[in-house]
TIKENU-83009 format. One record per residue (C-alpha): residue in one letter; x, y, z; chain; residue number from 1. Coordinates in steps of 0.1 Angstrom, whole numbers, plus 2048, in hexadecimal, padded with zeros to 3 digits. Each point is the difference from the previous one (the first is absolute). Layout:
BEGIN
rest/x/y/z/kette/nr
A/X/Y/Z/A/NUM
...
This chain:
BEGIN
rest/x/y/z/kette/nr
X/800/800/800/A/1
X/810/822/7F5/A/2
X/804/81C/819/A/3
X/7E9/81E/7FA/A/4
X/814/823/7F9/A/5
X/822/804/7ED/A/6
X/823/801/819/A/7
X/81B/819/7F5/A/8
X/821/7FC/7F4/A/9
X/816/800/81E/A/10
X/817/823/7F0/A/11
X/7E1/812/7FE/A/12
X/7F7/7F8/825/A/13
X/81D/80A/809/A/14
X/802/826/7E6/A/15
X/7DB/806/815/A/16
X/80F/7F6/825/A/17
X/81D/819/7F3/A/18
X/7E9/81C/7F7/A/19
X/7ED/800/81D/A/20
X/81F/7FE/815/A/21
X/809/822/7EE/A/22
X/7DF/810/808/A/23
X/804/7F4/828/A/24
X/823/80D/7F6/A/25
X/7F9/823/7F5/A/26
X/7E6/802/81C/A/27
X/812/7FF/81A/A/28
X/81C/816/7F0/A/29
X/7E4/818/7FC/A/30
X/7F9/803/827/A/31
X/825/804/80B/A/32
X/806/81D/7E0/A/33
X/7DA/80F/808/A/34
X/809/7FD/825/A/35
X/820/810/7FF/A/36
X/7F2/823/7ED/A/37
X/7E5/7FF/81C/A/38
X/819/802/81B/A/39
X/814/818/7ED/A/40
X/7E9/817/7FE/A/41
X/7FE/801/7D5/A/42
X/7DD/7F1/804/A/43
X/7ED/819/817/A/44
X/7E8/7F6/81C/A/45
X/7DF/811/7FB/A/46
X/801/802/7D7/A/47
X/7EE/7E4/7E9/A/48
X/819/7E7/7F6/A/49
X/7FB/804/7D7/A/50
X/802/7D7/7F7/A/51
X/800/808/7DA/A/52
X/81E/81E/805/A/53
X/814/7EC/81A/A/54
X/7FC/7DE/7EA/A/55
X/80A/810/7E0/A/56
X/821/810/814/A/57
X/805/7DC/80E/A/58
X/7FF/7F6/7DD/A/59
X/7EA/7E2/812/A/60
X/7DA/7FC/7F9/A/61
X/7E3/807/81A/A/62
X/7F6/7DE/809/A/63
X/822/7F8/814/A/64
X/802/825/809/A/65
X/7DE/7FD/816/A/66
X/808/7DD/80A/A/67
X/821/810/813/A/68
X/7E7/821/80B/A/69
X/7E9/7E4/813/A/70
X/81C/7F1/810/A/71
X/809/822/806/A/72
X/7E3/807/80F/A/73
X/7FD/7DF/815/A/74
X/824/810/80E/A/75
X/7EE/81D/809/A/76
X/813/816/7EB/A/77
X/7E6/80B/7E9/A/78
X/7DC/804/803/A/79
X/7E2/7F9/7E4/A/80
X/7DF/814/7FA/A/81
X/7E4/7F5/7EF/A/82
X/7FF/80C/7DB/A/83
X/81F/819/80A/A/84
X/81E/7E7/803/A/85
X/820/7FF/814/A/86
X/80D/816/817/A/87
X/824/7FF/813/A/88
X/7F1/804/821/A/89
X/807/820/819/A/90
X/817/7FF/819/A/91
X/7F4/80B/822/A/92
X/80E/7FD/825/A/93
X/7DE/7EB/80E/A/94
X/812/7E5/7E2/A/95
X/821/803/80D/A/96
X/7F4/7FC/828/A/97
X/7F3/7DF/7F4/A/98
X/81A/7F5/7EA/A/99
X/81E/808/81A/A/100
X/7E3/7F3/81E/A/101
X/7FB/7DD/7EC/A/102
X/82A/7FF/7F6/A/103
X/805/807/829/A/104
X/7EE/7E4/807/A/105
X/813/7E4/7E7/A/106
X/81E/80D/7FB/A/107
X/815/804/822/A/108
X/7F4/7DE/80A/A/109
X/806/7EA/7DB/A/110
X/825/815/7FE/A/111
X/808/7F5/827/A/112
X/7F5/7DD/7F6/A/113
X/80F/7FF/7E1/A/114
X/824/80A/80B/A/115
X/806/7E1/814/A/116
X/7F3/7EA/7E3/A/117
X/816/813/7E4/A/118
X/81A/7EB/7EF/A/119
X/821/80D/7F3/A/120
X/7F4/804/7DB/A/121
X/7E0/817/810/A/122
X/81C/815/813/A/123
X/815/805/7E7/A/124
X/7E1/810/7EB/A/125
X/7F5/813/819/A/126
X/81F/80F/801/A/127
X/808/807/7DC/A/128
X/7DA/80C/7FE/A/129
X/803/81B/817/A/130
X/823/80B/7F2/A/131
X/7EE/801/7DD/A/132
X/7E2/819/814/A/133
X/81E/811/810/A/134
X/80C/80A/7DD/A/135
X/7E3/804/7EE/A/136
X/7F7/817/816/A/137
X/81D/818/807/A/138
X/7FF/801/7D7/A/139
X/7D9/809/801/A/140
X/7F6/7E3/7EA/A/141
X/7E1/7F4/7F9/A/142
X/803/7DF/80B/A/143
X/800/80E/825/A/144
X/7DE/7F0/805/A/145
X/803/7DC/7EE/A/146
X/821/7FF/816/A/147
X/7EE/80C/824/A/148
X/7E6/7E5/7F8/A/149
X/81D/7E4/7F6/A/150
X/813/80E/824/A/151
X/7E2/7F9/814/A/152
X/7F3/7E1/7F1/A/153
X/81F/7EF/803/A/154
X/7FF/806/829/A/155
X/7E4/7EF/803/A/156
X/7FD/7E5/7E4/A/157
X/819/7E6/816/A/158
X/7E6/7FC/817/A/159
X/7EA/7EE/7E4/A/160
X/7DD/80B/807/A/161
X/7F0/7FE/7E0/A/162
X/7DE/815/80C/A/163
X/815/81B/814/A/164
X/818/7FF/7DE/A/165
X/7E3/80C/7EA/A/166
X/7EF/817/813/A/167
X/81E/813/809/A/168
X/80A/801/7DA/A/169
X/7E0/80F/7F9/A/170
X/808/81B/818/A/171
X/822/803/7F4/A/172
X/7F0/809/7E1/A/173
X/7E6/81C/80C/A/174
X/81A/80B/818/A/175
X/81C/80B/7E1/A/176
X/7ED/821/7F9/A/177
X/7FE/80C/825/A/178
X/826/7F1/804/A/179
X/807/817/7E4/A/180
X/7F1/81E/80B/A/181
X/812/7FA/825/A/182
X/81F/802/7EC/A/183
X/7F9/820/7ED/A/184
X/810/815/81F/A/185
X/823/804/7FE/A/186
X/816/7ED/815/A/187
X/7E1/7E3/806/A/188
X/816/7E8/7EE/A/189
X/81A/804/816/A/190
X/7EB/7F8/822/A/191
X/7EF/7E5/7ED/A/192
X/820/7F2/7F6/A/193
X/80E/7FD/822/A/194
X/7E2/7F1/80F/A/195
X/800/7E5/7E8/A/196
X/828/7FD/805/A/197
X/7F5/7F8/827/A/198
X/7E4/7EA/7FA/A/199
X/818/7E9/7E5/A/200
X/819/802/81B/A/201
X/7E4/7F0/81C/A/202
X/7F3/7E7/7E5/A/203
X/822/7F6/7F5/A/204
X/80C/7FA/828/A/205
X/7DE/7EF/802/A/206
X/7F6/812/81D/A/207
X/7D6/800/7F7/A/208
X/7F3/815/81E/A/209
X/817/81C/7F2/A/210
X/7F8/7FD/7E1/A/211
X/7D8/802/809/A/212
X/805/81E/812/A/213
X/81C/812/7E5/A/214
X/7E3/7F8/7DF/A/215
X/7E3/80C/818/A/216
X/814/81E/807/A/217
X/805/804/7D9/A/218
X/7DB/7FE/7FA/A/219
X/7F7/815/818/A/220
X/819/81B/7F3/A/221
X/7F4/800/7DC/A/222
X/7DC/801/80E/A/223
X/80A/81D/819/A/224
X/811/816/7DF/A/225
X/7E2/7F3/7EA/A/226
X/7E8/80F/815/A/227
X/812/822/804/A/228
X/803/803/7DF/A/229
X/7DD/7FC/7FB/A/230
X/7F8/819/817/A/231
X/814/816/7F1/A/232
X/7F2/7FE/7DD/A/233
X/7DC/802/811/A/234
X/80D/81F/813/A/235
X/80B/80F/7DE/A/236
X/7EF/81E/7EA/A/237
X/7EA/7F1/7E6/A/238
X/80E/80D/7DF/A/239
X/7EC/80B/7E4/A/240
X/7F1/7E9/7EE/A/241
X/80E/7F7/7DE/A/242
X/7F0/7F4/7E2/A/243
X/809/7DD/7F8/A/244
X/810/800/7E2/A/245
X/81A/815/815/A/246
X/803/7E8/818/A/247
X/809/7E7/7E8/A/248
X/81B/814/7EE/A/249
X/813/809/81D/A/250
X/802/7DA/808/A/251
C-alpha cells in the first residue's frame, strides 16, 4: 500500500531548514542592532518607531524588523499602541526605583553565592571583562553598556541559577539607559570604576558577605544619583516648545 503525500529530496530539506535558520538568524541580529540604537539614544523614546524608514535603512524587510520590536517589547524596551505602532518607551525615575529595587533584591545575594562556586576559567573572565569596561569607558565608547551588563552577569552566573540568571538579564537590559544616564556626569566613571575594582577584589578572595554588602552599596549609589538627577530635570525651566521637525533635526 503506497503512502499518501510526496517526501522531499533530502538537499531541499535541508536549503528550507537553512533558510529558516537565516530568518531566526537575522531576527535575533535585529534585536541586538535595534536594541543598541535604543540605548544609544539614535532611536528616541517618545517618537513612533517608522517600520518602513528604519527597515529600508536596515536594508532588512518589515516582517523580521517587528518580529525583533515584539521581543523588544516583551524586554520592556519599547511599547505598542493600537493602530499607532511602536514606541521606545520613556524613561522615568518611578521605572528606575523598580528596576534598581528588583536588581537589590537578586543581585547582592546570586554574586555572594556565586563567588564561592566560580571556577578559574569564570575568574579569569571576570577579570578581563571588567578591564575591557575599564577601557571602554575612559575612551567613551559605546560599548560601555554591553560591557557593564557582561561585568555584572559574570558575578553572578557561577552560582548557576537559571531563573535568578534570566530575570536579572532582563534587568540588565532595561537598566543600560539609566546606567547610561548615571554616567553622563563627569568623573561618574571613575567612582563606578573603583566600586566595581572593590567588589571583583571581594568576589575574587571569595569573601560573599562583602561582596553582598559592596553590590548593594553599588545599587544603592546609582539609584541615589538616578533620583537626584531626576529631581533636578523636574526642578528645571520648561523650555519652549519646539516644533517637531526641529526636534528631529537637531538629533
Amino acid at each position: 500500500m503506497a503512502l499518501m503525500g510526496t517526501y522531499l529530496p533530502v538537499d531541499q530539506i535541508i536549503s528550507m531548514a537553512a533558510k529558516l535558520f537565516q530568518v531566526r538568524t537575522l531576527s535575533d541580529r535585529l534585536v541586538e542592532v535595534v536594541r543598541d540604537m535604543i540605548l544609544s539614544g539614535a532611536i528616541e523614546p517618545g517618537l513612533p518607531i517608522r517600520q518602513d524608514s528604519l527597515a529600508k535603512d536596515l536594508n532588512v524587510s518589515k516582517i523580521p524588523l517587528r518580529e525583533a520590536l515584539v521581543r523588544l517589547e516583551q524586554d520592556g524596551l519599547v511599547i505598542s499602541h493600537p493602530n499607532r505602532g511602536f514606541f521606545v518607551r520613556a524613561m522615568s525615575v518611578a521605572e528606575a526605583e523598580e528596576i534598581y529595587d528588583l536588581r537589590l533584591k537578586l543581585e547582592p545575594d546570586a554574586a555572594a553565592e556565586a563567588c564561592l562556586a566560580a571556577t578559574d576559567e569564570e575568574r579569569e573572565f571576570a577579570t578581563r571583562t571588567l578591564a575591557q569596561l575599564d577601557a571602554a569607558a575612559a575612551s567613551g565608547a559605546s560599548a560601555v553598556g554591553a560591557l557593564n551588563r557582561a561585568f555584572h552577569m559574570a558575578l553572578t552566573q557561577p552560582g548557576h541559577r537559571i531563573v535568578t540568571m534570566e530575570i536579572t538579564a532582563r534587568l540588565h537590559v532595561m537598566a543600560d539607559r539609566y546606567v547610561r544616564k548615571h554616567l553622563e556626569y563627569k568623573g561618574r566613571h571613575l567612582t563606578a570604576e573603583a566600586e566595581h575594582h572593590d567588589i571583583l577584589q571581594a568576589w575574587m578572595e571569595r569573601d560573599p558577605r562583602r561582596v553582598r554588602r559592596l553590590v548593594s552599596e553599588h545599587l544603592e549609589h546609582i539609584l541615589r544619583d538616578l533620583r537626584e538627577e531626576f529631581s533636578q530635570a523636574d526642578a528645571s525651566p520648561v523650555p519652549a516648545q519646539t516644533p517637531l521637525r526641529e526636534k528631529r533635526s537637531a538629533t
